[in-house]
matplotlib code that plots the C-alpha trace (Angstrom):
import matplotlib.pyplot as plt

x = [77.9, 75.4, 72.9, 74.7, 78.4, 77.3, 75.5, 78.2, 80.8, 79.0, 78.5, 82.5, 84.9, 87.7, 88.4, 91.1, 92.3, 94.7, 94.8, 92.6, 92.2, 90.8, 88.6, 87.8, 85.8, 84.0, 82.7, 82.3, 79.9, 77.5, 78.1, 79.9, 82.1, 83.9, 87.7, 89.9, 93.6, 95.9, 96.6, 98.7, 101.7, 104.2, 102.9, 100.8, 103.5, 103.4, 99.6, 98.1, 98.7, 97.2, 93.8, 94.4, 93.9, 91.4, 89.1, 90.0, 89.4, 85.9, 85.9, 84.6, 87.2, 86.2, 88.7, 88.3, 90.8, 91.0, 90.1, 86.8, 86.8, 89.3, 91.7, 92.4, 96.2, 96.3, 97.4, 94.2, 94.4, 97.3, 94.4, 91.5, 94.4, 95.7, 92.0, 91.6, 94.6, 93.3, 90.0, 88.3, 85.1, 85.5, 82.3, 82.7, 80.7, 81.6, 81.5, 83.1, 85.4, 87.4, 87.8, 84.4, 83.1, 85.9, 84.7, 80.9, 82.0, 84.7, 82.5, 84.6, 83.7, 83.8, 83.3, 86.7, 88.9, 92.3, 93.1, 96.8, 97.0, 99.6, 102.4, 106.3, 107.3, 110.5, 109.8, 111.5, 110.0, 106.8, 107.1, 108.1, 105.2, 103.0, 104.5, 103.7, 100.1, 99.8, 98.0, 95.7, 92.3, 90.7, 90.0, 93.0, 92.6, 95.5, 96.1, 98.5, 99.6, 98.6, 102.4, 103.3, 100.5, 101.7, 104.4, 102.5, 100.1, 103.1, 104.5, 101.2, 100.7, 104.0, 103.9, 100.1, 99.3, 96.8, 93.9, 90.3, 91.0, 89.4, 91.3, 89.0, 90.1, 88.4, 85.3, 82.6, 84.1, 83.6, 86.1, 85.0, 86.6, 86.6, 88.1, 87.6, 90.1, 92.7, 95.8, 98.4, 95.7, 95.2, 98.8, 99.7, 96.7, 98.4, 101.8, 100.9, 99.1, 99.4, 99.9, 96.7, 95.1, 93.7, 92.9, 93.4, 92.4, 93.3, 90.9, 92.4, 90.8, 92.2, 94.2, 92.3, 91.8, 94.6, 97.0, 97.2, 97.2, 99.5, 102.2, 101.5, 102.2, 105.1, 106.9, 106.2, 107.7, 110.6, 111.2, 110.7, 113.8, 116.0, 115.5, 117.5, 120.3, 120.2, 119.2, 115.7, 117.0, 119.5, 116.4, 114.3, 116.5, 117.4, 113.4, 112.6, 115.3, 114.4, 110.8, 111.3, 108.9, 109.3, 112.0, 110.0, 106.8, 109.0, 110.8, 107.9, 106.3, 109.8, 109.5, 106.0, 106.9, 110.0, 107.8, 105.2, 108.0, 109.4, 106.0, 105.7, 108.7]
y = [68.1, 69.8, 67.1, 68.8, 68.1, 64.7, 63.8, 65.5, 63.5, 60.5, 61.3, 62.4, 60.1, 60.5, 62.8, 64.2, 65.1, 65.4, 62.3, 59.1, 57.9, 61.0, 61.3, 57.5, 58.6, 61.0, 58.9, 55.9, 58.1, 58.9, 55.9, 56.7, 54.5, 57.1, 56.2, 58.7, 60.0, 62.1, 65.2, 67.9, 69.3, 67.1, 65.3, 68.2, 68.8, 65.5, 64.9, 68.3, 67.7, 64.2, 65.6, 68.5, 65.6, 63.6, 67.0, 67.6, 64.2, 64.9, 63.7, 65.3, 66.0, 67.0, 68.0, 68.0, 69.4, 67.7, 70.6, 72.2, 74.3, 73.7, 76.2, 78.5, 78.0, 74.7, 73.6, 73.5, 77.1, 76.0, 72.8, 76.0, 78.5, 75.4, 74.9, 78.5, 78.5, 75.9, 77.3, 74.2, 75.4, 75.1, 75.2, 75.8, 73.3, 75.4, 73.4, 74.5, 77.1, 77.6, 81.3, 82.3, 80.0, 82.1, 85.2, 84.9, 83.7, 86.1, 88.7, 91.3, 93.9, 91.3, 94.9, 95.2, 91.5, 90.6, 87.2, 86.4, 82.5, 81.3, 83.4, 82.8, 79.8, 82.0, 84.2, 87.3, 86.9, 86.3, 90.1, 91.9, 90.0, 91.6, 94.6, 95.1, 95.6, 96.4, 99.8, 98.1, 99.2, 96.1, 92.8, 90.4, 86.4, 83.9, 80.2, 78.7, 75.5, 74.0, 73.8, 77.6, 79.2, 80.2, 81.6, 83.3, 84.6, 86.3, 87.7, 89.6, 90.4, 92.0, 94.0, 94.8, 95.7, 95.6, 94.2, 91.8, 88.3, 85.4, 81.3, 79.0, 75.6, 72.6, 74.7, 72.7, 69.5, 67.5, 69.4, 72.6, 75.4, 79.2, 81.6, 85.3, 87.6, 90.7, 88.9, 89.2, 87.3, 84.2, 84.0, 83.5, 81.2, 78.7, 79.2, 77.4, 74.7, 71.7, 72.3, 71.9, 69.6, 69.9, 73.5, 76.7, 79.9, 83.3, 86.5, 90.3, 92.9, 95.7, 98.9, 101.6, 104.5, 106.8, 103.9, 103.8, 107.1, 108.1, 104.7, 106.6, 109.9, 108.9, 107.6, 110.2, 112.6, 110.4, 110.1, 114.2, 114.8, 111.9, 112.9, 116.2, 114.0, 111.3, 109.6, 107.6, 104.2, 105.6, 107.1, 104.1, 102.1, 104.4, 104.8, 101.0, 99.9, 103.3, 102.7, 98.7, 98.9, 96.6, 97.9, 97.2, 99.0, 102.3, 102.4, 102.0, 105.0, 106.8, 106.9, 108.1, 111.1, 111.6, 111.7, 113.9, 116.5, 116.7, 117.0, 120.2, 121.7]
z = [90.9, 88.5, 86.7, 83.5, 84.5, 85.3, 81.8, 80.3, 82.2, 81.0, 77.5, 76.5, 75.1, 77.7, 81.2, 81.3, 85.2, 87.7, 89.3, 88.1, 91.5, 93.0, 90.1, 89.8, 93.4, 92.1, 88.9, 91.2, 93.5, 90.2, 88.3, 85.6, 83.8, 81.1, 80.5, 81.9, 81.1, 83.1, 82.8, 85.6, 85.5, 85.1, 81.6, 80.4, 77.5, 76.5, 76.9, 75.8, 71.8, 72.5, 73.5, 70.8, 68.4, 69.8, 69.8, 65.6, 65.5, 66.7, 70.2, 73.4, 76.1, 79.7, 82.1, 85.4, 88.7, 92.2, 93.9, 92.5, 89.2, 87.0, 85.5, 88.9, 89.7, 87.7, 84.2, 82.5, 81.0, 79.0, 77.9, 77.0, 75.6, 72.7, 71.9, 71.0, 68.8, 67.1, 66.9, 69.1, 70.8, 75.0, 77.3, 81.0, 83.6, 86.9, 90.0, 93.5, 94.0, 97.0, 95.5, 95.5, 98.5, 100.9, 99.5, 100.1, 104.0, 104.7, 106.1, 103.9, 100.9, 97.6, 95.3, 94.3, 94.7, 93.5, 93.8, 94.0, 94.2, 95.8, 97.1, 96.9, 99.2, 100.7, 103.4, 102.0, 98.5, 99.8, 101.9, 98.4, 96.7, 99.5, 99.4, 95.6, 96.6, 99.9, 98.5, 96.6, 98.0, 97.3, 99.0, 99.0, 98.1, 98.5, 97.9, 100.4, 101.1, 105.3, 105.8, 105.4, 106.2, 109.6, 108.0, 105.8, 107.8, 110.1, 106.6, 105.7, 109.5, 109.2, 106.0, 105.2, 109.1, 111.2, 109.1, 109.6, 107.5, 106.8, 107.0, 104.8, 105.0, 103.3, 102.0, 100.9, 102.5, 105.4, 107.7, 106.4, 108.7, 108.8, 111.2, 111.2, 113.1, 112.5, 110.6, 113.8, 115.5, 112.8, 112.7, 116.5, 116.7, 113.6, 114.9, 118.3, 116.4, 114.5, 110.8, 109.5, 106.6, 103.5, 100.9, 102.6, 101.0, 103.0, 102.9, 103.6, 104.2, 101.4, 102.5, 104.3, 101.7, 103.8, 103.7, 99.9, 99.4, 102.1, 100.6, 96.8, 98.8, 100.1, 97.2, 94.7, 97.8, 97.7, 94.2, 93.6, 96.0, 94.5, 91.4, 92.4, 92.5, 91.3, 87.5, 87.0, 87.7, 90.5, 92.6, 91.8, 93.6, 96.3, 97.3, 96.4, 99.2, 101.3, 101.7, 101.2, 98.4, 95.3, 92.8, 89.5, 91.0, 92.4, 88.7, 86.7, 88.8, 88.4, 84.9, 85.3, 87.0, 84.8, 81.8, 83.1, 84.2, 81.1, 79.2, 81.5, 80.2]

ax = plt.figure().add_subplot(projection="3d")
ax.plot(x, y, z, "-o")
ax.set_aspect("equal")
plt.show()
């Protein structure tokens, strides 16, 4: 907590946040005694035009998350997107991020980052997420929940390869943890223990430069000799299910390459 996040908590009207009692803790710790009102996923519908009014009205709103900076994979852009509609000014008071933390510990390039929160909880929508940027030369940030990250660690084992990674769990907490190792590595290691506890965030190394271009490579090759034969969306599928590549990202290419051939002619 930043002296500024504390005197601002103090000097607001309400908090809005997750959960009062995880919050209460925190306000408890710095003694501050600010009403609070809750605000996640389930009411945030109901609630959100509530603290639209109370900020016409004049009010100061803060919201906070249970997990570190608000507004990365929780409700709370929805909250900043409503006050820009209505023309309400927003300030950010950044405090931890289990985004940024993993990144600066991962021991991996932090140039070029996509972060993908949190992937599909079904094994085989999970792999076609993956696959849809498996390319991507860039380093690779996930979400995941302790109870399928086993799983999920065997799912990108399995589709992105033989790649160095990073397991973050609990950063900046008590039970901080981090393991470094290749990803077939981390995931035998979590498969033979106990599911874990608490925030997990997963670092990947991104593809090796001849790995995306040899995946482009290969389905522009494809696509060239299906087209022979076959219509746009016809080829699109045939080298999507082919190559095992996502169908959207093969048929948005195939209509790349159908365009630019007939620009030629």
């Amino acid at each position: 907590m930043t002296q500024r996040a504390i005197e601002t908590l103090r000097g607001v009207a309400v908090i809005a946040c997750e959960d009062t009692r995880v919050t209460g803790v925190l306000l408890q710790r710095f003694g501050i005694n600010t009403p609070m009102t809750p605000y996640h996923d389930h009411n945030a519908d109901r609630v959100r035009p509530q603290i639209i009014a109370r900020l016409q009205a004049g009010e100061a709103v803060a919201l906070v998350s249970d997990a570190g900076t608000p507004l990365i994979s929780d409700p709370g852009y929805k909250l900043v997107r409503a006050c820009a509609e209505a023309e309400l000014a927003t300030i950010p008071l950044p405090g931890p991020s289990a985004l940024l933390a993993a990144l600066a510990v991962a021991a991996l390039p932090t140039d070029r980052v996509l972060f993908a929160g949190f992937l599909p909880s079904k094994s085989g929508a999970r792999r076609e997420a993956l696959m849809g940027i498996k390319s991507l030369q860039a380093t690779l940030v996930f979400y995941e929940s302790p109870q399928r990250l086993a799983d999920s660690l065997t799912d990108m084992a399995a589709v992105l390869g033989t790649r160095d990674a990073a397991v973050c769990r609990e950063l900046t907490k008590l039970h901080e943890e981090i393991r470094r190792a290749a990803l077939a590595d981390l995931a035998a290691a979590y498969a033979g223990e106990a599911t874990p506890k608490g925030e997990v965030v997963v670092v990947v190394a991104g593809a090796p430069q001849e790995q995306a271009a040899t995946d482009d490579a290969d389905i522009d090759q494809a696509l060239g000799d299906a087209f022979k034969t076959m219509s746009v969306r016809d080829a699109a599928a045939a080298v999507a299910a082919a190559l095992n590549q996502p169908r959207r990202t093969v048929y948005a290419r195939a209509l790349e390459l159908a365009k630019t051939s007939l620009a030629k002619k």
